[in-house]
C-alpha positions in Angstrom: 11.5 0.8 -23.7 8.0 0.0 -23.1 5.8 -0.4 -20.4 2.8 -2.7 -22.2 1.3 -5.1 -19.8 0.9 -5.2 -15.7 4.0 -7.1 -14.5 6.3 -6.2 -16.7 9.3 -4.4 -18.0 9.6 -4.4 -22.0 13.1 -3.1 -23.7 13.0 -2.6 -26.9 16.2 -2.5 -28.6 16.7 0.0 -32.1 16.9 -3.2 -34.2 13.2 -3.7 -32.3 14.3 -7.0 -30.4 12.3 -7.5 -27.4 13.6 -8.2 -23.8 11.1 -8.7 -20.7 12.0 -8.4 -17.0 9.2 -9.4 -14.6 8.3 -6.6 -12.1 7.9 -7.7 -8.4 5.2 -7.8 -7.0 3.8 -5.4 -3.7 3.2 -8.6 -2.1 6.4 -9.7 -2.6 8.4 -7.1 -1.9 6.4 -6.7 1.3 7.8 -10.3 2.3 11.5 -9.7 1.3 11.3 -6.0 3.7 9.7 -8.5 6.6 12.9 -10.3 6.3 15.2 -8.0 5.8 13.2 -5.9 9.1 14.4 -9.2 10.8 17.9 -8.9 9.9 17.8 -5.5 11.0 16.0 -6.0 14.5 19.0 -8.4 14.8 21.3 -6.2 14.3 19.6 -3.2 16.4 19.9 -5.8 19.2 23.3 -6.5 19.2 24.3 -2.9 19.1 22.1 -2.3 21.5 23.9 -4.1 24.4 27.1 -2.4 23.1 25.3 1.3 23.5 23.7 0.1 27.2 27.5 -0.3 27.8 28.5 2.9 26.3 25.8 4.6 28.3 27.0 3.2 31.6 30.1 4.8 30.8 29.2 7.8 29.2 25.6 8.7 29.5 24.9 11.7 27.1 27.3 10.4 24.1 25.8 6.8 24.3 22.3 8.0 24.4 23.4 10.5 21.0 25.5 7.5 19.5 21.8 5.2 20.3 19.6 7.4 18.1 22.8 7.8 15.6 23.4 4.0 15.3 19.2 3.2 15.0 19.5 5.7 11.8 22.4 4.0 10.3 21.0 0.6 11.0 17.7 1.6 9.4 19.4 3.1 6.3 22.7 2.1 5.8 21.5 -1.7 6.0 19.6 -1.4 2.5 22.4 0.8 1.0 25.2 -1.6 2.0 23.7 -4.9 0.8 22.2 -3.1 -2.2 25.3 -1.6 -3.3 27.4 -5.1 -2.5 24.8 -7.4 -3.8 24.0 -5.7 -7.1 20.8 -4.6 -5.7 19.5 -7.1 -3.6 19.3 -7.3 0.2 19.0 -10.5 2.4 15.4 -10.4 2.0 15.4 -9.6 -2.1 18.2 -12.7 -2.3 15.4 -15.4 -0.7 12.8 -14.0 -2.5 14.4 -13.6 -6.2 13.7 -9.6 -6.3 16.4 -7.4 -7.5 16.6 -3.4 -7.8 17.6 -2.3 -11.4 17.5 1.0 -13.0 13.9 1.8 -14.7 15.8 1.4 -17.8 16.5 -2.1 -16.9 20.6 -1.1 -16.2 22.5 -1.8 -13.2 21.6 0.3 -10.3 23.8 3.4 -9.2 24.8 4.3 -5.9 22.9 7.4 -5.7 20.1 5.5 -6.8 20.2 3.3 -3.7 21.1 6.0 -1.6 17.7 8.0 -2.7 15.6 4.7 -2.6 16.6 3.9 0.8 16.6 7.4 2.1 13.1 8.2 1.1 12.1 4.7 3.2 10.8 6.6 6.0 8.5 8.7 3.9 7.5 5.3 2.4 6.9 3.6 5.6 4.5 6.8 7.0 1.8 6.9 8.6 2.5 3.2 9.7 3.6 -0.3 8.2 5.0 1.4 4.7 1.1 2.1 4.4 1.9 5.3 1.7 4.7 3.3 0.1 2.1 0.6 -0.6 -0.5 2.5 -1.8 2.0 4.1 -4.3 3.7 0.9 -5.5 -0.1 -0.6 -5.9 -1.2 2.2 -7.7 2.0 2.3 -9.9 2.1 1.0 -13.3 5.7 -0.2 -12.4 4.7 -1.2 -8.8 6.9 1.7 -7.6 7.2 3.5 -4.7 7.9 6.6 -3.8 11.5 6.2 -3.1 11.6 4.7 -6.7 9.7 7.3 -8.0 12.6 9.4 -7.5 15.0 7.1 -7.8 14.6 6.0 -11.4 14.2 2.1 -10.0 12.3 -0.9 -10.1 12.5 -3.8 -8.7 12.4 -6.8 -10.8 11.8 -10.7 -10.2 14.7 -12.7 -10.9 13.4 -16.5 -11.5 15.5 -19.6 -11.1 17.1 -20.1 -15.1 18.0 -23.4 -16.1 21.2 -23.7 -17.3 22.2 -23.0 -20.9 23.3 -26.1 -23.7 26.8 -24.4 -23.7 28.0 -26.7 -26.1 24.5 -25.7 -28.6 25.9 -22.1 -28.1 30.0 -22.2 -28.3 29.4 -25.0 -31.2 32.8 -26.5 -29.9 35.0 -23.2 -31.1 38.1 -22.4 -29.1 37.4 -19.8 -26.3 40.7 -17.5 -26.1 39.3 -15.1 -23.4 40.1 -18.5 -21.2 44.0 -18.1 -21.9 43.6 -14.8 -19.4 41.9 -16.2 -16.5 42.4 -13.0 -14.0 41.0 -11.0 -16.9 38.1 -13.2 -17.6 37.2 -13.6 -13.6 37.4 -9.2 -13.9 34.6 -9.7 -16.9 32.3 -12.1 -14.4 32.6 -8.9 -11.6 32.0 -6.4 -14.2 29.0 -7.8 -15.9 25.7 -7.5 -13.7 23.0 -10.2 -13.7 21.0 -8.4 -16.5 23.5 -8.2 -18.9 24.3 -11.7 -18.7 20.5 -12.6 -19.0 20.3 -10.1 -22.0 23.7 -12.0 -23.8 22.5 -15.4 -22.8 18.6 -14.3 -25.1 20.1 -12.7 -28.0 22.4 -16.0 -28.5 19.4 -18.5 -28.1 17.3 -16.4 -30.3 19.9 -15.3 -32.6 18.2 -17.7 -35.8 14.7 -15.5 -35.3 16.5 -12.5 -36.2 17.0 -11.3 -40.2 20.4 -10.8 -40.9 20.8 -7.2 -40.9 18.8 -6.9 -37.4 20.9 -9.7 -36.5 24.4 -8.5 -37.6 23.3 -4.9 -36.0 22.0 -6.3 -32.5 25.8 -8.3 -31.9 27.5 -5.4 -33.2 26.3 -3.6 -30.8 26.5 -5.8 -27.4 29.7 -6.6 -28.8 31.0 -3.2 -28.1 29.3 -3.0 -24.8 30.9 -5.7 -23.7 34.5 -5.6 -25.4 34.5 -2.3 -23.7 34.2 -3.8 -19.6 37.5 -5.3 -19.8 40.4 -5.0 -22.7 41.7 -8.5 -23.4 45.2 -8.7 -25.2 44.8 -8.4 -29.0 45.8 -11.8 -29.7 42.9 -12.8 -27.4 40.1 -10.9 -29.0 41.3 -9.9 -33.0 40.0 -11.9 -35.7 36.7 -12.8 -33.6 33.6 -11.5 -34.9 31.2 -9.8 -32.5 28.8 -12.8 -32.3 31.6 -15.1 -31.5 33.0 -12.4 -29.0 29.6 -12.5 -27.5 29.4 -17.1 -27.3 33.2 -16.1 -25.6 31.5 -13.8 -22.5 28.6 -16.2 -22.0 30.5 -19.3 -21.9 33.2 -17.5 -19.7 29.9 -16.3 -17.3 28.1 -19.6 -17.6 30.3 -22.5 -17.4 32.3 -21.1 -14.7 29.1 -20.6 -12.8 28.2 -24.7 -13.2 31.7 -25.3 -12.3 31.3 -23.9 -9.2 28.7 -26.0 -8.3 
């Protein structure tokens, strides 16, 4: 994995396939935290009429539960959407931003737990001055609480959706036969991962057959290994096929939705 041009994130599989993931901008990550900072005022002012209350009643422990709550608000806010929303937060989600691992994996608790932690220090002296200084500076537009996090965070623009029928080519999908399984494989499979299946299928002619056979071979595995299908579901498929399986299983039951 490279880092070769400003704005963005080059992997660089063994077989030497190339993936890019756009990095966000400062700009733009200064946006999604003014949003999210308005989510969080909102917030700070509902619990603060319940701590007025609790200080009427009890003076020293709702003054003590004030600063707690503040804290939690101010922290545990980023964690908690972060964590439920694959790394996004309310802001991130209207703006198309997403935290990911610098390797371009799925973020890890501790991760968002440092990031978020390490805020404060970003935000210092005043209006995340240091943290945007850093993340301007940084070839990755990090800041410091990605700096020690191991994050970035990525732009995630709107994808049209894929010709499902250029990429299943009509064959029989039996991951469909175990629906609760396959809807198990749609939780388990980040954003990412789907992007990086999705690519390799729709570029799967530009690769020489060795590179080719090697690179499905290998996301085959990743992915037969999320969830265990029945044998009768999964033997006799090759990984490629496996692969047109898990996309039209992630894809189509996204249009149907809509």
């Amino acid at each position: 994995m490279n880092h070769v041009r400003a704005h963005t994130l080059v992997i660089r599989t063994p077989e030497g396939i190339v993936f890019a993931f756009l990095l966000a901008s400062p700009i733009s990550r200064v946006l999604a935290y003014a949003v999210d900072l308005a989510c969080i005022s909102a917030l700070t002012t509902v619990a603060g009429t319940l701590i007025r209350i609790l200080q009427v009643a009890i003076p020293d422990v709702g003054a003590a539960a004030g600063v707690l709550l503040f804290f939690v608000l101010q922290m545990g806010y980023g964690m908690a959407c972060e964590w439920g929303w694959r790394g996004q937060t309310v802001g991130k989600r209207l703006l198309r931003l997403r935290v990911v691992d610098a390797r371009g994996l799925r973020v890890q608790f501790s991760q968002i737990a440092m990031r978020n932690l390490l805020r404060a220090v970003d935000l210092l002296p005043a209006f995340y001055l240091l943290g945007g200084v850093v993340a301007w500076l940084s070839p990755k537009t990090q800041r410091l609480g990605d700096l020690a996090a191991g994050t970035i965070v990525i732009r995630t623009p709107k994808i049209e959706p894929p010709d499902l029928a250029q990429l299943t080519a009509g064959k029989f999908n039996s991951l469909r036969l175990h629906p609760h399984l396959a809807a198990r494989l749609r939780q388990q499979i980040s954003p990412g991962e789907a992007r990086l299946a999705l690519q390799a299928l729709l570029r799967r002619e530009e690769f020489e057959p060795v590179a080719r056979a090697g690179l499905f071979g290998e996301l085959g595995t990743h992915f037969r290994g999320l969830v265990e299908f029945p044998p009768e579901a999964v033997e006799g498929i090759t990984d490629e096929q496996y692969l047109r399986n898990v996309v039209d299983v992630l894809y189509r039951s996204h249009l149907e939705k809509k």
